[in-house]
N, C-alpha and C positions, 0 to 999 in steps of 0.2 A: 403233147408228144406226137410226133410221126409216127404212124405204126408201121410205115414201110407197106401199103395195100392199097397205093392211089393207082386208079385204073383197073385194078382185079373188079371181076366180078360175081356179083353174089346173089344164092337164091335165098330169099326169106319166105320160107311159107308159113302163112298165121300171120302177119307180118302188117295188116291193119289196123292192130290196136295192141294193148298189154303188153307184156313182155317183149313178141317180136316186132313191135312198132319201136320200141325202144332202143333193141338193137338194129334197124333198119336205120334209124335216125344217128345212130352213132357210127354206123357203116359208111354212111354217107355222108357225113362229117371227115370224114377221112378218104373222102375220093374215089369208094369204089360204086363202080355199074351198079345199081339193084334190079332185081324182077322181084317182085312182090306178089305174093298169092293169098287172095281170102278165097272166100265163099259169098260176103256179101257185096256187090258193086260201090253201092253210094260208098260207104265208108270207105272201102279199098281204093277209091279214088279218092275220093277227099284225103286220106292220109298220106298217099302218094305224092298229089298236090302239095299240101303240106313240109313232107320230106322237102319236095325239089326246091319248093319257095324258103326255106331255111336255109339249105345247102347249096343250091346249085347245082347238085348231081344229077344226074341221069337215072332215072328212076319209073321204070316198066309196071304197069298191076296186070295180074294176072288172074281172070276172076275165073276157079277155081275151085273143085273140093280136092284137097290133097288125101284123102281118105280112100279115094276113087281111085282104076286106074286109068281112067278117062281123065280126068281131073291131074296124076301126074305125067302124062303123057303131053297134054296142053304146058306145063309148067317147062317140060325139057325141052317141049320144042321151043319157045321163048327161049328160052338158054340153055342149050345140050352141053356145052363144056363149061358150068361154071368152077369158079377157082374155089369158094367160099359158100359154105351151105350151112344153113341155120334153120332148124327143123321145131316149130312149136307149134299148139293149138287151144282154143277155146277149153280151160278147165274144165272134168269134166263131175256136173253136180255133187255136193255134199251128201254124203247117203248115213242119214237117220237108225233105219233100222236093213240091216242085211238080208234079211229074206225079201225086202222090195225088188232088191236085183233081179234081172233077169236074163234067162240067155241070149234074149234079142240085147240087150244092152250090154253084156260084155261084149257080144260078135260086133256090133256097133262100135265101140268103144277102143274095141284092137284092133279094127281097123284104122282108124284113125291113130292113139298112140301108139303104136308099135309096128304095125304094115307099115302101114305108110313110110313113116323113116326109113324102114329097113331097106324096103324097095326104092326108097329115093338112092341108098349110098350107094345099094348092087348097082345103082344106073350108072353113075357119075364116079365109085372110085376109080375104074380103070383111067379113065380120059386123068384123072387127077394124078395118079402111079405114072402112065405111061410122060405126063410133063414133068413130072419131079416136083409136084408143088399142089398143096390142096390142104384145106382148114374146115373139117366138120365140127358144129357147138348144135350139140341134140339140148334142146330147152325141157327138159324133164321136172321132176318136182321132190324136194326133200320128203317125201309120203315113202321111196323110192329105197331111203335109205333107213328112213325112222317108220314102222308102219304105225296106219293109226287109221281105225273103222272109219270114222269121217268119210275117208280118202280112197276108201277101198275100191273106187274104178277108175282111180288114178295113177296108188301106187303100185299093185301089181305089174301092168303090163310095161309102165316104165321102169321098174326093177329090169324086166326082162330087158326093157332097150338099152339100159345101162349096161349089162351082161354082155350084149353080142356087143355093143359099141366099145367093150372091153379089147376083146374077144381080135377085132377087126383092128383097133390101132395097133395088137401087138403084127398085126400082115401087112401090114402099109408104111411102118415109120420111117423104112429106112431109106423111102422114096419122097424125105421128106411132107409125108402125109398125115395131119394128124386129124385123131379123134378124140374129144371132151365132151363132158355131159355139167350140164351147170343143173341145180338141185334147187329151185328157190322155194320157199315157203310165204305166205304171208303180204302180197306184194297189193299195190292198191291200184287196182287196174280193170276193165270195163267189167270182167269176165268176174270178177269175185263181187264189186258191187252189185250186177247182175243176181250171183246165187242169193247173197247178202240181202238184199231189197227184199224174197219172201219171205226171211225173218222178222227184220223190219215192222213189214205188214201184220206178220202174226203177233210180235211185241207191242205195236204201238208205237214202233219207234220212228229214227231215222237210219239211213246205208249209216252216215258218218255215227252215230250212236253204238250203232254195233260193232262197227272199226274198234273203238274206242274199248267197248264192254270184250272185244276178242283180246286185244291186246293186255288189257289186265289179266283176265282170265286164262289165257298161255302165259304169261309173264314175261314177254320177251324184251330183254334186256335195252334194245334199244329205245323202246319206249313208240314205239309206230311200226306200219305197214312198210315195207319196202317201198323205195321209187323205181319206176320199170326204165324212165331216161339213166339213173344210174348204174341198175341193172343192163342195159345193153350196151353202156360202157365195159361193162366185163366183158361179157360177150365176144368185145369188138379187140378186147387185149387177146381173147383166145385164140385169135385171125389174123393176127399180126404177123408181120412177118419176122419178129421176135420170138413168138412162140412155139420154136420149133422145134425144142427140146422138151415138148409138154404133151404129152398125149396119154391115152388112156385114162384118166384125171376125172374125177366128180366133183365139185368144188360145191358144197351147199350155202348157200347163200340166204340167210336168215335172222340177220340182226343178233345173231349170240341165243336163237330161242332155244336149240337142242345141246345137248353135252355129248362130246367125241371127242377123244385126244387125238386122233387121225381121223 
């Protein structure tokens, strides 16, 4: 299907690997610009690379910490009026026991999920209002919606992002502007193999061992991890230019793990 968004442009930040590689790759499958922002070069090129030699698009990296405002400032200037903003980042670790936390790591931490975005939208809704056309998809995390210790310098501050990017589509819709938040849980992608691996080490096992031992142990229906290429197929419906009757929305995306009748 056409999503109607060949030639729009779009910022992906996180946008090297996981999640927003996934949507980056489904972006560009569909003909829009990308600017792409990590932090790490090699990979943010290589997956660039990658993108352009699949798709053919035109496809920018931006190396980058979008946590920064040095770092979002470098991102705008690459593309100051984009049409299409898609906001993720590196999970951030499974936390064992709660009193490890600490204040340097929440301030760390909301920087990144929650500054960050926020300041990205302040930047970029006007130019989006003032053209009558603009598609923000904040990559959040089902912790957000469901809490759970695990997750606790995850789901907090993206609760919060969830809230103001509430908050913000009901200011913008009717300039055609919209804002959604996708909720994923569970998905199998660099950033969780990564956390994954020092259990791993601690059990004796394998990453794919633990994939396996998580998934019985949540019980999630579908019976596996998420895919992040299908995952930013969603993504990339939230961008359409179909979806414009859709905004302020959380859609959690989790294989049937959690029960909600809304």
């Amino acid at each position: 299907m056409d999503l109607g968004i060949r030639g729009r442009k779009a910022i992906v930040n996180g946008g090297s690997a996981g999640l927003g590689r996934g949507t980056a790759l489904a972006l560009a499958r569909e003909g829009v610009e990308l600017f792409v922002s990590a932090r790490g070069e090699e990979r943010l090129v290589r997956a660039c690379d990658d993108i352009r030699r699949m798709t053919g698009a035109a496809v920018t990296p931006i190396v980058a910490d979008h946590s920064t405002a040095e770092g979002r400032a470098r991102i705008l200037a690459a593309c100051p009026n984009p049409d299409i903003f898609v906001g993720t980042c590196t999970p951030p670790p499974f936390i064992e026991d709660y009193t490890t936390v600490t204040e340097s790591d929440w301030r760390a931490n909301l920087e990144l999920t929650l500054i960050s975005p926020v300041e990205m939208m302040r930047a970029i809704l006007p130019g989006m209002v003032e053209r009558g056309w603009g598609r923000i998809v904040n990559i959040a995390t089902g912790a957000a919606k469901f809490p759970v210790a695990l997750r606790i310098l995850s789901g907090p501050p993206r609760a919060a992002l969830v809230n103001y990017s509430v908050a913000l589509a009901r200011q913008v819709a009717r300039h055609n502007v919209t804002i959604n938040c996708l909720l994923p849980i569970m998905h199998d992608t660099d950033g969780i193999r990564e956390i994954l691996s020092h259990y791993a080490v601690r059990n004796g096992t394998t990453v794919d061992a633990e994939i396996e031992s998580m998934v019985r142990t949540l019980g999630i229906p579908a019976g596996r991890f998420g895919d992040a290429e299908d995952f930013g197929s969603i993504a990339a419906m939230f961008c359409s230019q179909y979806a414009s009757y859709v905004t302020g929305q959380s859609l959690v995306v989790d294989g049937g793990f959690e029960n909600s009748t809304f």
